[in-house]
Backbone bond lengths (Angstrom), bond angles and torsions (degrees), N, CA, C in turn:
res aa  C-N    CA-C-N  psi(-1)  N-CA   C-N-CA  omega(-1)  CA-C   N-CA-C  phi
1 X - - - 1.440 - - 1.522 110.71 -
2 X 1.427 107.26 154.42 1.635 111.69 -179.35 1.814 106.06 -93.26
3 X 1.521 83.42 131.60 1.566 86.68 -172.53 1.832 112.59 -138.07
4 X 1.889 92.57 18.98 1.538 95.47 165.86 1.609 107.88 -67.47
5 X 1.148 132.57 -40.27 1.515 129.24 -172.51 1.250 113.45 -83.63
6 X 1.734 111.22 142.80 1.611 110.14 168.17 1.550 126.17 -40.72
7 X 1.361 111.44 161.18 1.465 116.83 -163.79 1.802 92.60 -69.03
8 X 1.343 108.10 137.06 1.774 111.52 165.75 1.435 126.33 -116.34
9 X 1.215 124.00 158.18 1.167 126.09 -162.68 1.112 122.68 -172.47
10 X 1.426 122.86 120.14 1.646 145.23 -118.03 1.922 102.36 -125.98
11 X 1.671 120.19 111.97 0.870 110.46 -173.28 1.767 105.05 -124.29
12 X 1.646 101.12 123.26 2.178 96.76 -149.19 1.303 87.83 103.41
13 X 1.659 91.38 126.20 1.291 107.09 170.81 1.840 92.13 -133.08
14 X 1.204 131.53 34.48 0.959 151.93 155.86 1.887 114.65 -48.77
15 X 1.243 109.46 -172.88 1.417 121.28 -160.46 2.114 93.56 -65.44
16 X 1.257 100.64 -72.19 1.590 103.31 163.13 1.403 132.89 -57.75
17 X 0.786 121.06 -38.49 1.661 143.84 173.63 1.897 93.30 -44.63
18 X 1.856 103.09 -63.48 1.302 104.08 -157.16 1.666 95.36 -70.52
19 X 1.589 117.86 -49.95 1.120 147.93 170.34 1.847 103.13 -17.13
20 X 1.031 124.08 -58.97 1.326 144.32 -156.27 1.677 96.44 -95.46
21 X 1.649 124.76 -31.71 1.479 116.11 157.04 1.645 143.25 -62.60
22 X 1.764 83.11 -26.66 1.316 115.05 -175.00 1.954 106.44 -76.25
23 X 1.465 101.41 -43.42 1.415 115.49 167.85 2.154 107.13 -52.46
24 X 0.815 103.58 -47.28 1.468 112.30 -170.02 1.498 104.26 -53.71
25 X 1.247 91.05 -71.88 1.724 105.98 -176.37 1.015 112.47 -55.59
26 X 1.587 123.28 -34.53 1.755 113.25 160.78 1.195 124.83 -20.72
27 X 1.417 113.78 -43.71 1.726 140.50 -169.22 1.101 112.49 -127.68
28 X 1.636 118.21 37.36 1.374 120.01 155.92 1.567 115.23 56.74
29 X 1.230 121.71 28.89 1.836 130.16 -147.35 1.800 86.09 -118.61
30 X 1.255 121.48 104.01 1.112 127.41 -168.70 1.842 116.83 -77.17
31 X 1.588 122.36 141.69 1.630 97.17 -164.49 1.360 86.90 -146.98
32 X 1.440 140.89 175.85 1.616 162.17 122.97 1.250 101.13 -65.81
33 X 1.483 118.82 121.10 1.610 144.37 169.03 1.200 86.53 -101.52
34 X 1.242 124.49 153.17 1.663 149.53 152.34 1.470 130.58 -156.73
35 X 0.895 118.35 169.42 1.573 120.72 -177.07 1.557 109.78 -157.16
36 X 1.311 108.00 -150.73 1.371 108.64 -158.64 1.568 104.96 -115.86
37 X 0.883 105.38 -1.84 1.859 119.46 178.01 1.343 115.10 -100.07
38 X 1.351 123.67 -7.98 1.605 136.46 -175.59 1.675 114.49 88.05
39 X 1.022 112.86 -150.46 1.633 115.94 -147.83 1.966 101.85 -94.18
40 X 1.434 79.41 -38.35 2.004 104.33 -164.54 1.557 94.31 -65.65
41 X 1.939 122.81 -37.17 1.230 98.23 174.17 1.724 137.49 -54.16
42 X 1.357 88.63 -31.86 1.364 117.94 -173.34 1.754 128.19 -71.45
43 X 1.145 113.31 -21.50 1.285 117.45 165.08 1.356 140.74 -24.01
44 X 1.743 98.26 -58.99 1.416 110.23 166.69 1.399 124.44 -41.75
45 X 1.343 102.21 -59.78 1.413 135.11 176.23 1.712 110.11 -39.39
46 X 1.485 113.86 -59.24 1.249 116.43 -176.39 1.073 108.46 -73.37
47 X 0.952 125.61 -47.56 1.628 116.74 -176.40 1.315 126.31 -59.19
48 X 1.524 120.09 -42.48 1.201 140.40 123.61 1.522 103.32 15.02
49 X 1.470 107.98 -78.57 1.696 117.88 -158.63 1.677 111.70 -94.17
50 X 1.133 102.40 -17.03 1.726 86.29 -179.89 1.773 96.60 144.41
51 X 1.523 110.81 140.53 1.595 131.02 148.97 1.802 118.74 -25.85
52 X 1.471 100.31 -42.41 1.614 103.12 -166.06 1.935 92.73 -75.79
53 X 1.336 114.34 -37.34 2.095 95.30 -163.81 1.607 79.44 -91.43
54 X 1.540 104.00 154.20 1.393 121.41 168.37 1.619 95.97 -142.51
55 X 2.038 101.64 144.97 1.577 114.11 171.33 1.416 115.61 -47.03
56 X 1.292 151.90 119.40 1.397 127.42 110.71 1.580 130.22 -101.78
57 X 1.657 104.90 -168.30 1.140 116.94 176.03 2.213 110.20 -64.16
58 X 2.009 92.67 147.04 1.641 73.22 -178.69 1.684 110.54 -65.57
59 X 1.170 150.35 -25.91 1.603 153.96 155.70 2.235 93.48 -17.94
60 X 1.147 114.55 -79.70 0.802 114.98 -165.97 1.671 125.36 -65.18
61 X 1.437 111.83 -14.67 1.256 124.82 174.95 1.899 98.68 -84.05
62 X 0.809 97.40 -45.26 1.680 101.60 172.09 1.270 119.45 -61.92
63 X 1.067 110.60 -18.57 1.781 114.23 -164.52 1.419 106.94 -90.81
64 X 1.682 119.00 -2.45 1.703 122.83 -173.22 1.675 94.28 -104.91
65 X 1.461 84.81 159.20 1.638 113.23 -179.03 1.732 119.57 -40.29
66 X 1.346 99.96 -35.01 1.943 107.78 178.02 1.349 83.60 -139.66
67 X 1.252 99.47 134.15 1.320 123.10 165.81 1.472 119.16 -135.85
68 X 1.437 108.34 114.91 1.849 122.56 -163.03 1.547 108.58 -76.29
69 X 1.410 140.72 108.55 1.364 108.80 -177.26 1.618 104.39 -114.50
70 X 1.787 120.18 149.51 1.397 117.49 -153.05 1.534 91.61 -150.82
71 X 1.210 133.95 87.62 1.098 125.48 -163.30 1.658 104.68 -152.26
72 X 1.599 141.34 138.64 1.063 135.84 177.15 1.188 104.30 -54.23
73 X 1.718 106.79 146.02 1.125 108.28 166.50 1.440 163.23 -42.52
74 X 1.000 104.17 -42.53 1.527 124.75 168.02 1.486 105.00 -85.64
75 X 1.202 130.74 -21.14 1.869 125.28 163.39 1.384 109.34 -63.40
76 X 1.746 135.00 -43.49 0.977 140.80 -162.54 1.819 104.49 -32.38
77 X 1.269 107.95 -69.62 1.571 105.96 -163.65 1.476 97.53 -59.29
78 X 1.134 130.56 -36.85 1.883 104.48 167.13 1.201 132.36 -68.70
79 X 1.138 102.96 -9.95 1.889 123.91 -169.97 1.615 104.81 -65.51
80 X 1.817 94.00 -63.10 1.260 113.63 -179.55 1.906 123.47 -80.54
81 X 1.703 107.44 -24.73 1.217 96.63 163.58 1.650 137.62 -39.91
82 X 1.417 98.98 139.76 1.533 122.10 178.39 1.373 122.72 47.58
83 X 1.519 113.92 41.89 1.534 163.84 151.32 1.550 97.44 -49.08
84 X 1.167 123.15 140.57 1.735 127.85 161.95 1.455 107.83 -92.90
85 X 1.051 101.21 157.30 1.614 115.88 -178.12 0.902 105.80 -30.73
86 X 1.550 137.75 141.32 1.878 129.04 152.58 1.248 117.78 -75.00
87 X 1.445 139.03 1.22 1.384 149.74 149.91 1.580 120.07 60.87
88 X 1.698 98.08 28.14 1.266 119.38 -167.29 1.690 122.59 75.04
89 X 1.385 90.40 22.10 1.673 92.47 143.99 0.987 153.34 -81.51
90 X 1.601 154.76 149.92 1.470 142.72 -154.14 1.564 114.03 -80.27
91 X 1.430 130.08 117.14 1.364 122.98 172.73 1.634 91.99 -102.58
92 X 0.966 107.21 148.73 1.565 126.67 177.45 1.874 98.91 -111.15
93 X 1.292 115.07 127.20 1.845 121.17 -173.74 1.078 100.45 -107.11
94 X 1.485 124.17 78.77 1.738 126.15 165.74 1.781 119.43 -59.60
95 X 1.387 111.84 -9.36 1.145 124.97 -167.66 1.552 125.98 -77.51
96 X 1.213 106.87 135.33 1.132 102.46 -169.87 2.110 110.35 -116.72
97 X 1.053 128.84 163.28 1.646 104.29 -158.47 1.795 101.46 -113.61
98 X 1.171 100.37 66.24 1.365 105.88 -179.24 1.742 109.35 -169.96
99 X 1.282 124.08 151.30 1.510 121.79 179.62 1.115 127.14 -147.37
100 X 1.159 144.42 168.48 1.659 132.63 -175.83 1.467 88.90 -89.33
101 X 1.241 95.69 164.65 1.690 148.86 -2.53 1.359 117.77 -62.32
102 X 1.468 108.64 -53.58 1.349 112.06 -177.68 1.357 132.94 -74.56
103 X 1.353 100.12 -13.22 1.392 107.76 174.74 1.749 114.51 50.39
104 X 1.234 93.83 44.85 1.705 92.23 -166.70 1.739 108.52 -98.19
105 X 1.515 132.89 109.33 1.240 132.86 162.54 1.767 117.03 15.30
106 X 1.446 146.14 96.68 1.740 109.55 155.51 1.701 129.31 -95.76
107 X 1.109 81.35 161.13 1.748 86.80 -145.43 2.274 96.44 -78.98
108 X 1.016 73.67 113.68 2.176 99.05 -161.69 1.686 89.81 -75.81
109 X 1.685 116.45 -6.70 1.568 94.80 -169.62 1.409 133.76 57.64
110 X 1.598 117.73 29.01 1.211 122.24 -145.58 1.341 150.69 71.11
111 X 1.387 95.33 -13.36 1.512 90.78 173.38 1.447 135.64 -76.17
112 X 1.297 137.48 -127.42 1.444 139.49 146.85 1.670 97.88 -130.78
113 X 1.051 113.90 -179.09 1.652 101.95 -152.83 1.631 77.94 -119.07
114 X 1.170 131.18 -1.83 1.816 107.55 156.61 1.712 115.27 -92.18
115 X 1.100 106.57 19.13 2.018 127.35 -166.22 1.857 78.50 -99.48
116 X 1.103 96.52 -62.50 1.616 101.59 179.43 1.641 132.20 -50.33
117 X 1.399 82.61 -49.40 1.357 105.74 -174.71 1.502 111.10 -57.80
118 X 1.677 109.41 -43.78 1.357 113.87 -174.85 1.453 109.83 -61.76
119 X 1.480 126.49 -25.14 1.437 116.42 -177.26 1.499 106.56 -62.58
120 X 1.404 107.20 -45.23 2.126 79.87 164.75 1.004 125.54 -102.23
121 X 1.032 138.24 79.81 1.612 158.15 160.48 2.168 102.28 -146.36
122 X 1.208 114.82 69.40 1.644 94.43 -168.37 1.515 96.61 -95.81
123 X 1.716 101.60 133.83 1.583 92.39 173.77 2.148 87.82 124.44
124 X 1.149 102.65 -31.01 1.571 107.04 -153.17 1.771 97.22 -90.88
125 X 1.574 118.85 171.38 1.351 121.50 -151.19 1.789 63.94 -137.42
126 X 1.317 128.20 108.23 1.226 154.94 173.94 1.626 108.49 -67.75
127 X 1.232 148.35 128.41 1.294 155.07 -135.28 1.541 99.15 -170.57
128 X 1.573 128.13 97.08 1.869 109.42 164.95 1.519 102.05 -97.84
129 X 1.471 112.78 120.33 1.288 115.24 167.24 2.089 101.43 -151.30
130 X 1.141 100.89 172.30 1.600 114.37 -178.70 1.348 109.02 50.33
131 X 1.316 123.27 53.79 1.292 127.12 -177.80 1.966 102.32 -131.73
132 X 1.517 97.54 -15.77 1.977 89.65 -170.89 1.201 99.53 -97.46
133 X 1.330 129.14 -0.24 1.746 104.58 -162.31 2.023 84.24 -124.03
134 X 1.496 88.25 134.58 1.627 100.52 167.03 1.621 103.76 -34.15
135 X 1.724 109.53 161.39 1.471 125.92 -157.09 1.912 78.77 -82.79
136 X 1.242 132.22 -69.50 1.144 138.38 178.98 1.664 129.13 -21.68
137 X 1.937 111.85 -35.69 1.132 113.14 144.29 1.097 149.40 -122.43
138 X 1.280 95.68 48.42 1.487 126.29 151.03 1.778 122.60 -59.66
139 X 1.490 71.81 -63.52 1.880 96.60 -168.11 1.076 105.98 -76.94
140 X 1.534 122.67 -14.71 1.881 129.36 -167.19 1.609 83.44 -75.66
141 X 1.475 102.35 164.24 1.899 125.80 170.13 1.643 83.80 -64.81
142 X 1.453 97.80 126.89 1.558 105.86 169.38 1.449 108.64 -84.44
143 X 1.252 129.57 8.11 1.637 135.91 167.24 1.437 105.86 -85.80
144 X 1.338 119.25 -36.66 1.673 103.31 -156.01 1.152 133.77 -52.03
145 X 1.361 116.08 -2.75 1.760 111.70 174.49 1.140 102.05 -108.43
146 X 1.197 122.44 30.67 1.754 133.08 170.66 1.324 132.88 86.98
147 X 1.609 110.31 9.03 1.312 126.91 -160.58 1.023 88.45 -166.60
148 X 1.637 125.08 178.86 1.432 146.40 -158.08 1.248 113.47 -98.74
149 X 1.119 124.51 100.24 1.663 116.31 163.33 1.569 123.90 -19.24
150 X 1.260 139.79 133.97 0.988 131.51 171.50 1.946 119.18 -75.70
151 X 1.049 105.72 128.04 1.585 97.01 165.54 1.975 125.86 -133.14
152 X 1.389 113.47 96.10 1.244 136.97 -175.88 1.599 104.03 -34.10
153 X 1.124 122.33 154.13 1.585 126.70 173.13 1.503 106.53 -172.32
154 X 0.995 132.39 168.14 1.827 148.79 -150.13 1.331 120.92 170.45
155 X 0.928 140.84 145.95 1.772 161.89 -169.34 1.154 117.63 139.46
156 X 1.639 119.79 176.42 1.339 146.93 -104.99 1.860 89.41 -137.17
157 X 1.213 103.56 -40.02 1.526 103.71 -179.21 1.702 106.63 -119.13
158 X 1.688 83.79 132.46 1.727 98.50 -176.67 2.031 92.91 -61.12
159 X 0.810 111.95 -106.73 2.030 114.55 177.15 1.261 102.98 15.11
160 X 1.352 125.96 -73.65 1.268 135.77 -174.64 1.257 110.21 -53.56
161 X 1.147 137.78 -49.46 1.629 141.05 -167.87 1.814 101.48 -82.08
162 X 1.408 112.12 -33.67 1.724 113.75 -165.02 1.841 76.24 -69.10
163 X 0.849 144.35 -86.82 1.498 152.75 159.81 1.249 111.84 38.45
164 X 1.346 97.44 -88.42 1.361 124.35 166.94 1.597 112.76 -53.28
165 X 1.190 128.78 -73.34 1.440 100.45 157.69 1.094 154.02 -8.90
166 X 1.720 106.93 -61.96 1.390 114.97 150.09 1.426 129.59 -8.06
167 X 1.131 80.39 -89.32 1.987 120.16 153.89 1.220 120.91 0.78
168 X 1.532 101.29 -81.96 1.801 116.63 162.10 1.108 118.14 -71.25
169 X 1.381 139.12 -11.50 1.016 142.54 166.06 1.918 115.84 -61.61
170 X 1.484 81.24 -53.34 1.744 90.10 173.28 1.610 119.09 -64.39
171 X 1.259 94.64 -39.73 1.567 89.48 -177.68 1.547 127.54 -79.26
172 X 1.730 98.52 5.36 1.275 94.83 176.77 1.440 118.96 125.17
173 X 1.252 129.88 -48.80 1.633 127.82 151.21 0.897 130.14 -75.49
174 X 1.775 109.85 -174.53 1.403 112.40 -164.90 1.322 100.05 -135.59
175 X 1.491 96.50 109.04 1.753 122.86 174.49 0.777 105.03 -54.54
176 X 1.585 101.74 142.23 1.690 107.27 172.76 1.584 113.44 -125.69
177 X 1.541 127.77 106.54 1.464 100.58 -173.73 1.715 121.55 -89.24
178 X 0.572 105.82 122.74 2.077 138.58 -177.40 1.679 103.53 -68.34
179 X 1.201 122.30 -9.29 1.567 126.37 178.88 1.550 114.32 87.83
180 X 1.405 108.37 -113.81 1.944 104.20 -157.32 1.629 85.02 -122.24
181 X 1.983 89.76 140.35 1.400 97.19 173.10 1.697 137.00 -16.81
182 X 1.627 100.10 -33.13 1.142 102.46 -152.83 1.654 91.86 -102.50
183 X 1.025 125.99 6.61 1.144 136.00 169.94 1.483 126.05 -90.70
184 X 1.614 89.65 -100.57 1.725 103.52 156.58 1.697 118.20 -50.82
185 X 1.397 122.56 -21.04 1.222 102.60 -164.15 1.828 116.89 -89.66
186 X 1.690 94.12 -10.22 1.634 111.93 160.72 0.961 106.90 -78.76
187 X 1.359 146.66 -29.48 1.789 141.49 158.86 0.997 113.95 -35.98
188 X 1.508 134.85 -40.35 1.398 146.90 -144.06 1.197 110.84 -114.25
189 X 1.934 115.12 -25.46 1.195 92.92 -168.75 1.643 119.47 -108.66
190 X 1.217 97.26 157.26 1.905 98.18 163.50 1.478 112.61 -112.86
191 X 1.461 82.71 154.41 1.191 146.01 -0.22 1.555 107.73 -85.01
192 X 1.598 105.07 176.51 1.974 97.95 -178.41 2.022 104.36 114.67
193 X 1.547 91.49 -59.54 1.524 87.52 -154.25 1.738 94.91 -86.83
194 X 1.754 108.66 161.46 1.364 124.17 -159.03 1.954 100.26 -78.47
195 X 1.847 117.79 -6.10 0.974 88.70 -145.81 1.710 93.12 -120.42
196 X 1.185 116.67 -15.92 1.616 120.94 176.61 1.639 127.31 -26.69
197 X 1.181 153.28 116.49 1.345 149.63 154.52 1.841 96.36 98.47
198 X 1.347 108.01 16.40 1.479 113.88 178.19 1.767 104.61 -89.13
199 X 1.131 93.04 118.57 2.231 90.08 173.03 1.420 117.19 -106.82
200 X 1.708 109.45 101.87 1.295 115.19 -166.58 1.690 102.02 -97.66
201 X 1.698 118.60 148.66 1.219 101.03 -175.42 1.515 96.09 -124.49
202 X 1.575 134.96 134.77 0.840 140.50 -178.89 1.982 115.63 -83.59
203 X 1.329 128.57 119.91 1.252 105.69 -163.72 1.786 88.31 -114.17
204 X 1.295 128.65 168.32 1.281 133.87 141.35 1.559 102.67 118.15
């Protein structure tokens, strides 16, 4: 197993959530999947994807160095409720501010919906990335069209974002940083931003 990168840990075991485990284990990059049903739901699932992700509780998926969170919108504040500080640990914002069925816009009041997002995560170094490209190419070889998949990212702290880079770096694409949440992280998001479900391929 790969154990140059901080410990990670996956909260949503949803379309991205799983999507983004499946990416890991590509590269042997070991993680905590969890959800909201506990560990025992999850079994299938992990095994499913590979030796390197294993079930836990969400406490314990939270408790590692990057922690990915992928969860419908309107679940988020239960997802993340009664969570301990992140104490300047990395949350990664897979989230996007809208959900089926209706898929209907929510109204952010101006913000960007990782501006939001950060109010529950307090303590955490906020990161929006793996949220624009379908769950499917995620998990695909980010080489196969002969060059590197592109993968978008944005936040507020340089450390936190070089991190995350890393990250995508290891797994195979080529990060792109977009600047400060409030910038790049409206680039990224849907609905609204110009760049969601776009597959850019980096060659050279």
């Amino acid at each position: 197993m790969n154990t140059s990168l901080p410990s990670i840990g996956i909260i949503g075991a949803g379309h991205i959530g799983a999507a983004f485990a499946r990416a890991l284990a590509r590269c042997s990059i070991p993680a905590i999947l969890s959800n909201s049903r506990g560990p025992e739901s999850l079994q299938a699932l992990v095994q499913s994807i590979g030796p390197s992700i294993r079930a836990g509780t969400r406490a314990e998926a939270a408790a590692q160095a990057i922690v990915l969170v992928a969860v419908n919108w309107s679940k988020l504040p239960a997802a993340l409720a009664g969570l301990p500080d992140f104490e300047g640990r990395i949350v990664i914002d897979a989230n996007n501010p809208i959900e089926a069925p209706l898929f209907k816009p929510i109204d952010l009041h101006g913000r960007t919906s990782s501006q939001s997002f950060a109010d529950l995560v307090p303590g955490a170094h906020v990161v929006k990335a793996f949220n624009h490209l379908r769950p499917q190419l995620l998990f695909a070889d980010p080489a196969e069209r002969g060059g590197r998949r592109v993968l978008f990212f944005a936040g507020d702290d340089a450390r936190a974002k070089a991190q995350v880079s890393a990250l995508i770096d290891q797994l195979g694409f080529a990060g792109i940083d977009l600047g400060t949440l409030a910038v790049g992280g409206r680039m990224t998001q849907f609905p609204g931003g110009p760049l969601p479900s776009l597959e850019l391929v980096q060659f050279g």
